[in-house]
C-alpha positions as CSV (number, residue, x, y, z in Angstrom):
1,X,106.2,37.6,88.8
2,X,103.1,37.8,86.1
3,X,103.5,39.4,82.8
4,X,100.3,41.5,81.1
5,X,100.7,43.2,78.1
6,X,97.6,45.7,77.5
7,X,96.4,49.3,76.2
8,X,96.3,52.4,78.0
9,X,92.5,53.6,77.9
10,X,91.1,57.0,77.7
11,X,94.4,58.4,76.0
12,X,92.3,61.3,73.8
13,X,91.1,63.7,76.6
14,X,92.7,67.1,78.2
15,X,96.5,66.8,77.1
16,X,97.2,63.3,77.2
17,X,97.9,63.1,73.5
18,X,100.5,65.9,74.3
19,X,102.0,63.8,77.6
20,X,102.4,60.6,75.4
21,X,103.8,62.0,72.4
22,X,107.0,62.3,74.8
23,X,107.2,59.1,75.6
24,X,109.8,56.2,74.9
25,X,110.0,52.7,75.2
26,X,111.0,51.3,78.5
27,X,109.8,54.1,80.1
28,X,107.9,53.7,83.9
29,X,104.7,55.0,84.7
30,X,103.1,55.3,88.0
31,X,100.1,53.0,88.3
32,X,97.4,54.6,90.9
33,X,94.1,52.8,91.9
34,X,91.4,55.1,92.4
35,X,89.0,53.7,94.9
36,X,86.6,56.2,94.7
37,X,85.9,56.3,90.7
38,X,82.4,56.8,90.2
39,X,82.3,54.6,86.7
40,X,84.7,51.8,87.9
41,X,85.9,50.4,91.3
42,X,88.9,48.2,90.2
43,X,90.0,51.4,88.4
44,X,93.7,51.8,88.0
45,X,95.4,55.3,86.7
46,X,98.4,55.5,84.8
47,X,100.9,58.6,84.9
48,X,104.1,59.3,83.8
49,X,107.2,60.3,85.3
50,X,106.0,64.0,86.1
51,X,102.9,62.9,87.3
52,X,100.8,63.9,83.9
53,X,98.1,61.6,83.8
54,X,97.9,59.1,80.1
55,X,94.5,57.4,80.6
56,X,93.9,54.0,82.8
57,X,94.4,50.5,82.7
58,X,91.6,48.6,80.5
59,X,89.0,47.9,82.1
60,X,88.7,43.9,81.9
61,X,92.5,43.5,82.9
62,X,92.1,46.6,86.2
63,X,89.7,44.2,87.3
64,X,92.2,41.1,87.4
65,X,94.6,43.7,88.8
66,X,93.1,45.7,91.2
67,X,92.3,42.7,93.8
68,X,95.8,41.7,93.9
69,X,96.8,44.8,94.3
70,X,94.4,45.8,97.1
71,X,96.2,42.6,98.6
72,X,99.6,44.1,98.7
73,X,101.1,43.7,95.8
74,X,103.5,45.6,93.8
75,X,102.4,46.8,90.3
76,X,105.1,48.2,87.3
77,X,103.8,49.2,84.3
78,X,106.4,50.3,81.2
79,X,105.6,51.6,78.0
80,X,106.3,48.6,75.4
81,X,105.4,50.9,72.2
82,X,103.8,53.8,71.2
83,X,101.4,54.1,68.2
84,X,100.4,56.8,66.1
85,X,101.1,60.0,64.7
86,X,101.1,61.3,61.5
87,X,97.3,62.9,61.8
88,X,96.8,59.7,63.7
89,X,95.9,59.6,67.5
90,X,98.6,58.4,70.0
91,X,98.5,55.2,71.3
92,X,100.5,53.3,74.2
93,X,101.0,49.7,74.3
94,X,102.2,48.7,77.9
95,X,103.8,46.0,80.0
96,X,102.2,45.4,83.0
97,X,104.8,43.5,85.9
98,X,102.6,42.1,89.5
99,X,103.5,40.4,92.2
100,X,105.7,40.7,95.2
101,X,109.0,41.9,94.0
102,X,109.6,44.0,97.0
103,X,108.9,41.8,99.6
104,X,112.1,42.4,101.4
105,X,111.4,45.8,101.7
106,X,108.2,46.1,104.5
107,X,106.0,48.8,105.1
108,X,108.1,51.0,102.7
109,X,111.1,51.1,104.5
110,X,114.3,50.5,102.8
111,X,116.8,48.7,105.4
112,X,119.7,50.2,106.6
113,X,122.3,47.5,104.8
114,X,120.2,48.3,101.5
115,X,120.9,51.7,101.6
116,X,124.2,51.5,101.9
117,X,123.9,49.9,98.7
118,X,122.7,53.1,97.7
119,X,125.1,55.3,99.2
120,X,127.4,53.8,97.2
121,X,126.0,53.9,93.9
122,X,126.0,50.1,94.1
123,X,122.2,50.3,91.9
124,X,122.4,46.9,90.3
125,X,123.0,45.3,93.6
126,X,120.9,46.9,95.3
127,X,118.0,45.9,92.6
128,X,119.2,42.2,92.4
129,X,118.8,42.3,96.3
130,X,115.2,43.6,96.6
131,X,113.9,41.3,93.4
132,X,114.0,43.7,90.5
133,X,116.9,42.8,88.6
134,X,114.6,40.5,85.9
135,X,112.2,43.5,85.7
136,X,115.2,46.2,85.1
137,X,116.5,44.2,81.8
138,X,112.4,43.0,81.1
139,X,112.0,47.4,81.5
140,X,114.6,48.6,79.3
141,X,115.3,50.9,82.2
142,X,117.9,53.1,83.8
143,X,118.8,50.9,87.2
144,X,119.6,54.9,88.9
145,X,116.1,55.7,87.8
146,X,114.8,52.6,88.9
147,X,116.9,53.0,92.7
148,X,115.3,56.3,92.7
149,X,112.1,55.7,92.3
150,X,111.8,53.2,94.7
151,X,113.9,55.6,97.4
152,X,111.0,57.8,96.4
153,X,108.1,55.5,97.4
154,X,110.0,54.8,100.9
155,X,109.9,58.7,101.3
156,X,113.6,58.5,101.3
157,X,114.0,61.7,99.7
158,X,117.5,62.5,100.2
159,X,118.6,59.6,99.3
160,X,116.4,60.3,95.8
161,X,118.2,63.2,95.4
162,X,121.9,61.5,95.7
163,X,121.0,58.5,93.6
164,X,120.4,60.9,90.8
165,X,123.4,62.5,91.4
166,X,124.3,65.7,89.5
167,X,123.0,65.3,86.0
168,X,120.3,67.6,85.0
169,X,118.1,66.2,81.7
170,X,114.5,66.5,81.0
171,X,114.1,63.8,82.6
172,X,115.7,64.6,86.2
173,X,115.0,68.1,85.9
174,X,111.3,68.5,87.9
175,X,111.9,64.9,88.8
176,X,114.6,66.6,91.4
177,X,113.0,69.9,91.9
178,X,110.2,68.1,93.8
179,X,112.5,65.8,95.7
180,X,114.1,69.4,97.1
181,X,110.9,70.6,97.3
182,X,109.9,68.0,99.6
183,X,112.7,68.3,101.8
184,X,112.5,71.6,102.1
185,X,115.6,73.1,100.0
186,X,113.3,76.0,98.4
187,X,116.5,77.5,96.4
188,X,117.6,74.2,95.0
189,X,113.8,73.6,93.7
190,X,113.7,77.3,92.7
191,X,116.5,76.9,90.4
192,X,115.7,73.7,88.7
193,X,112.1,75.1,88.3
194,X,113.7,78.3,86.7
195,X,115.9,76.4,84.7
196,X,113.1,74.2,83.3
197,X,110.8,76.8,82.8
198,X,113.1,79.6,80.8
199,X,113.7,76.1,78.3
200,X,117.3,75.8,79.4
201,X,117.2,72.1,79.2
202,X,115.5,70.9,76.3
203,X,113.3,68.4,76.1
204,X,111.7,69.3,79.6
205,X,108.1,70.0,80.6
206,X,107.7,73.4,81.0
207,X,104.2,73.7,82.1
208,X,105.3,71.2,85.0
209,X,108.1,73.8,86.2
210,X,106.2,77.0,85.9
211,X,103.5,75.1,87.9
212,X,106.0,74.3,90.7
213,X,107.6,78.2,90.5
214,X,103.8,79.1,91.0
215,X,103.8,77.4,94.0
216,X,107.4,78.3,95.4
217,X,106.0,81.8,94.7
218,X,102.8,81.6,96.8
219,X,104.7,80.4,99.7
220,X,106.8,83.7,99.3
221,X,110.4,82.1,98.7
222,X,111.6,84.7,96.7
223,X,110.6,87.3,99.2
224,X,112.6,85.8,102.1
225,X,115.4,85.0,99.9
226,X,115.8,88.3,98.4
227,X,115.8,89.2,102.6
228,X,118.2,86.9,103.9
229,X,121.0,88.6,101.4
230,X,121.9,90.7,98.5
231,X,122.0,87.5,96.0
232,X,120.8,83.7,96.6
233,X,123.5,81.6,97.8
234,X,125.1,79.1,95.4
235,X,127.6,76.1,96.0
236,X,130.3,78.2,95.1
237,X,129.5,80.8,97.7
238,X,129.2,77.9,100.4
239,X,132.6,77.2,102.1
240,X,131.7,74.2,103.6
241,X,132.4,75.5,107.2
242,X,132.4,71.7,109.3
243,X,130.7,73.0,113.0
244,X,130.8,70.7,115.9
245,X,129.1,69.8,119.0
246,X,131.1,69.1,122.3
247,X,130.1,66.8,125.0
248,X,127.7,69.7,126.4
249,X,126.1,70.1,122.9
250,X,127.3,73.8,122.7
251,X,129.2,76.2,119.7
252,X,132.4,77.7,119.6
253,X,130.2,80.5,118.9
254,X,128.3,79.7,122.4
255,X,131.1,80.3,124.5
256,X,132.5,82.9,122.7
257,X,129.3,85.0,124.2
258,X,129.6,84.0,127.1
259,X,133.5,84.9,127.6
260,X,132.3,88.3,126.3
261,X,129.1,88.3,129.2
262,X,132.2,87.1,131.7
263,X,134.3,89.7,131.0
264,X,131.9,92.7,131.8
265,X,130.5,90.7,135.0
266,X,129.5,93.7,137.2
267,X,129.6,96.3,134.2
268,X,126.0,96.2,132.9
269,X,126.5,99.3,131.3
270,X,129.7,98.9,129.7
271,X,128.1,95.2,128.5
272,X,125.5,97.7,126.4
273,X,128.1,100.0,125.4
274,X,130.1,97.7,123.8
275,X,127.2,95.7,122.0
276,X,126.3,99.0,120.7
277,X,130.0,99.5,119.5
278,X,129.7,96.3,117.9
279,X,126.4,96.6,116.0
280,X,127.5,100.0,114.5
281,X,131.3,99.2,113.8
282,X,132.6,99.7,109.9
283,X,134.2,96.0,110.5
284,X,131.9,93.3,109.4
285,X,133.3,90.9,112.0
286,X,132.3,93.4,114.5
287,X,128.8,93.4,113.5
288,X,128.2,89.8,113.0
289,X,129.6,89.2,116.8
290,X,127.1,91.7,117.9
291,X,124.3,90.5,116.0
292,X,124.9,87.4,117.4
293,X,125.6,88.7,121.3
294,X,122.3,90.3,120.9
295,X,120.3,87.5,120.0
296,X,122.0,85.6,122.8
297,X,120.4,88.2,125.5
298,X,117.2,88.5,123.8
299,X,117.1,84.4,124.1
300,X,118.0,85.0,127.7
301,X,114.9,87.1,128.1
302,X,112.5,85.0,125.8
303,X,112.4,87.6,123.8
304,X,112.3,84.9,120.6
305,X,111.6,87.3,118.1
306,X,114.4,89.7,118.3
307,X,116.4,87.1,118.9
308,X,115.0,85.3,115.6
309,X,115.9,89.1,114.2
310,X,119.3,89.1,115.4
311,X,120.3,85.5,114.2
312,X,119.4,86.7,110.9
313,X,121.4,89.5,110.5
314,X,124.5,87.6,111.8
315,X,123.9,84.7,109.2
316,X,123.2,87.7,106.7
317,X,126.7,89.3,107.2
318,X,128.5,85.9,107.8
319,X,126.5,84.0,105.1
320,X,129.0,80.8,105.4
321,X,128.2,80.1,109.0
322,X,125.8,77.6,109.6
323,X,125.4,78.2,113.5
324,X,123.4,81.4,112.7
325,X,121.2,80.4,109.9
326,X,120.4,77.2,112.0
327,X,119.8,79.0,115.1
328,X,117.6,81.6,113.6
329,X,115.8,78.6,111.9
330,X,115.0,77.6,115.3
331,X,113.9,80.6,117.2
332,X,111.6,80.9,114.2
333,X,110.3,77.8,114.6
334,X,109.7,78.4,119.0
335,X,108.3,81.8,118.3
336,X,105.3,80.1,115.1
337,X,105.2,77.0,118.0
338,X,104.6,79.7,121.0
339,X,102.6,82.1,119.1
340,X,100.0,79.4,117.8
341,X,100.8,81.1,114.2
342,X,99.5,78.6,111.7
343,X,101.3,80.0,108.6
344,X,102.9,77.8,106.1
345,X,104.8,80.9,104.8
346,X,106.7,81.3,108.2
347,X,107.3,78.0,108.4
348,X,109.2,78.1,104.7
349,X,111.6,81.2,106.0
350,X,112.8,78.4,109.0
351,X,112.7,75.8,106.6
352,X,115.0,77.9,104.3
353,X,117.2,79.0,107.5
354,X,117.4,75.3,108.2
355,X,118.4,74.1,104.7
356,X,121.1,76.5,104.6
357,X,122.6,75.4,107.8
358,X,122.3,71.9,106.3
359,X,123.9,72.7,102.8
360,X,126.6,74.4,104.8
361,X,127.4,71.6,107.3
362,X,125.4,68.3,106.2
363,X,126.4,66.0,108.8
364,X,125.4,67.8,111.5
365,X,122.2,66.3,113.1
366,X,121.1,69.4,114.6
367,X,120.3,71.2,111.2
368,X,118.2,68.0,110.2
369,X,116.2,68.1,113.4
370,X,115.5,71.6,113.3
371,X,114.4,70.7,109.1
372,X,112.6,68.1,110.4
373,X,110.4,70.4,113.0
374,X,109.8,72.8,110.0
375,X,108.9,70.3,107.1
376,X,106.2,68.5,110.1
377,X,104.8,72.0,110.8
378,X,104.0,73.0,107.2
379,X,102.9,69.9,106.2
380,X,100.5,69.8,109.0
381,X,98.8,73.3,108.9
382,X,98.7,72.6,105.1
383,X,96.9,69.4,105.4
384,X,94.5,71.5,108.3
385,X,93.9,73.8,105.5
386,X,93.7,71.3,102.2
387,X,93.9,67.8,103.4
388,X,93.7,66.9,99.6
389,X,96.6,68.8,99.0
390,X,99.5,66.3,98.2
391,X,102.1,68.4,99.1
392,X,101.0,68.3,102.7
393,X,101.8,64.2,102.7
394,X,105.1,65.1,101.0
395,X,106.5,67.5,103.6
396,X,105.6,64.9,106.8
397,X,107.1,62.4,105.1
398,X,110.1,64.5,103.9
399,X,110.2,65.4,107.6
400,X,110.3,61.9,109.0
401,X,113.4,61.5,106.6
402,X,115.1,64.2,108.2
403,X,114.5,63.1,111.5
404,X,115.7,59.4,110.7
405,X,118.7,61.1,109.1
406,X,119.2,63.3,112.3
407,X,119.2,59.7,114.1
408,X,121.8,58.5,112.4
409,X,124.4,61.1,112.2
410,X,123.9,62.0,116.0
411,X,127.4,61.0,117.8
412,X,127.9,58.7,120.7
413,X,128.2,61.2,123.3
414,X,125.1,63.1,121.9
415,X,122.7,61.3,124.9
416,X,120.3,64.0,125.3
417,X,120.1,65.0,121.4
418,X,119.4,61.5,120.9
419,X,116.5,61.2,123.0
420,X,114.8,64.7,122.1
421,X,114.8,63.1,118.4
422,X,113.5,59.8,119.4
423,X,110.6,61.6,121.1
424,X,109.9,64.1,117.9
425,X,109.9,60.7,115.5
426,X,107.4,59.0,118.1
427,X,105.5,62.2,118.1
428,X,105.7,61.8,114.0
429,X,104.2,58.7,113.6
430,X,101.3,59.1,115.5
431,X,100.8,62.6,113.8
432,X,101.4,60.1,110.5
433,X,98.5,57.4,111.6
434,X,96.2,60.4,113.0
435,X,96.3,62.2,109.4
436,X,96.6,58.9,107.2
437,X,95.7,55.9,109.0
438,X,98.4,53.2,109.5
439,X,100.6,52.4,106.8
């Protein structure tokens, strides 16, 4: 592992003095080579943690740099002090870490025995394993930061988001917002941005979260939020309703329609009757069953968007069962996917459906898969639309971590799931390699 020590560059234009002045030893920026820079080719950006670019590597040391890391390795660059102040211009003396310290990790995958490491909160270990444990004490640096970071490379966003566990700082604050945003949980992001941008956690960027609520609010979040029910869902209101698959892949609430179909065999009218009973009864229960009859028939008859409609009003009334928000997610999806309707904003309202189906019942695979679907639509008619637009990367690979965690919760007996999902992450990566290249 070789050792520079160095300057940042360029650290007095736009708001860079502004981005450094909150910085602290031992802190991690993101190094970025720039292979296009008109004024030099080895040239290497630096950012911080909220991706607020401080200036760039000098020049004489990029160009020792930027070969070896055009050759695969790994840079990590920390802040070793900051100068200045007082009337005086900022200035950032950094650490500059090369070589291959992640070796053991290929083609930014993190292997499954590694992750466990994670899943346990077993950071250190998992950092001694993978070659970073020297660099964590050399760094001064949080080993959950660190484990999240790198989780973050791999586009293992979930596993990001758990790493960092509940603590909200300045530091985590946008840090998470975007690691929801990526998989799709618009609410979560929503409220972090909020939080950050009304200054409820000090310390915390502001212009960073009222960029991101900018975003959430061109997509038109709070629009199909303020539809799907009278107030935004919160933990509290979840009550972590477990659904289950049998050997057929069906619901409770599956055969529940069809015993009510069976029992009016012959009685077509009296079928209609009572689903108009249903829809108009004072009884909530009553209501949500016929909601959700309805969108069965209109499913029957292809008839995706009512039965999209109906699926949301059943989740609407029940709001803590998962079934309905996942299945509307879904005949959302089928009727954007029929319809040819390129339009990132649909594709957030299934996303949303999806998330809360997966926030109310995490370890079932369906809700990932049908996240998954969402998160590979929008990012690819936003990269049709901007393919400079980072976020487009973000959501395929966020979606290619929800199909790989769909994988892995699916149950023995789930034959058919399996190999739909197995086709969809095939179907990924060559939608990965035709946008991007290979890896």
């Amino acid at each position: 592992m070789d050792e520079f020590y160095s300057k940042i560059a360029g650290v007095t234009f736009d708001n860079r003095q502004y981005y450094i002045s909150n910085l602290s030893v031992g802190d991690h920026l993101i190094a970025i080579r720039e292979y296009n820079n008109a004024y030099d080719a080895n040239a290497i950006a630096l950012y911080d943690s909220e991706k607020n670019q401080l200036g760039y590597i000098r020049k004489e040391v990029a160009a020792q740099l930027a070969p070896r890391i055009d050759g695969g390795e790994e840079i990590f660059v920390y802040v070793d002090s900051v100068t200045g102040g007082n009337d005086y211009n900022f200035g950032v003396n950094i650490k500059i870490l090369i070589g291959k310290i992640k070796s053991k990790i290929k083609n930014g995958e993190i292997p499954p025995s590694y992750l466990n490491m994670l899943y346990e909160g077993s950071y250190m270990n998992f950092l001694k394993e993978i070659g970073m444990y020297d660099e964590v004490k050399i760094g001064n640096m949080s080993p959950r930061m660190i484990a999240s970071s790198i989780a973050v490379q791999s586009g293992k966003y979930n596993v990001a988001i758990q790493v960092l566990g509940n603590e909200i700082n300045h530091k985590t604050c946008s840090v998470k917002a975007m690691n929801y945003m990526y998989i799709g949980d618009f609410e979560t992001a929503l409220h972090l941005a909020s939080m950050g941008s009304e200054g409820k956690i000090y310390g915390v960027d502001k212009k960073i979260c009222d960029d991101l609520l900018k975003f959430i609010e061109v997509l038109g979040v709070h629009d199909y939020l303020e539809e799907l029910s009278e107030s935004e869902l919160t933990l509290e209101d979840y009550s972590y309703k477990r659904t289950s698959e049998d050997e057929w892949e069906n619901y409770t609430e599956i055969y529940q329609f069809e015993e009510f179909k069976n029992s009016y065999q012959g009685n077509e009218r009296g079928f209609f009757d009572e689903l108009t009973r249903l829809i108009n009864s004072c009884s909530k229960e009553d209501r949500k069953l016929g909601n959700a009859y309805l969108a069965e028939v209109a499913l029957a008859c292809n008839e995706l968007k009512d039965a999209f409609r109906y699926y949301v009003e059943a989740a609407k009334i029940a709001q803590n069962n998962p079934v309905y928000y996942g299945y509307a997610s879904n005949m959302l999806f089928k009727l954007i996917s029929r319809e040819k309707i390129e339009s990132v904003s649909m594709c957030v309202y299934a996303s949303i459906l999806a998330r809360r189906a997966i926030n109310l019942d995490f370890s079932n695979p369906r809700w990932h898969h049908y996240q998954a679907l969402c998160l590979e639509l929008m990012g690819a008619f936003l990269y049709k639309k901007n393919p400079e637009e980072p976020m487009a990367k973000k959501w395929l690979e966020g979606s290619r971590d929800e199909f790989n965690l769909a994988l892995s919760l699916i149950k023995d007996y789930q034959h058919t799931f399996r190999n739909a999902v197995l086709k969809c992450i095939s179907q990924h990566e060559m939608i990965m390699e035709h946008f991007f290249g290979r890896n």
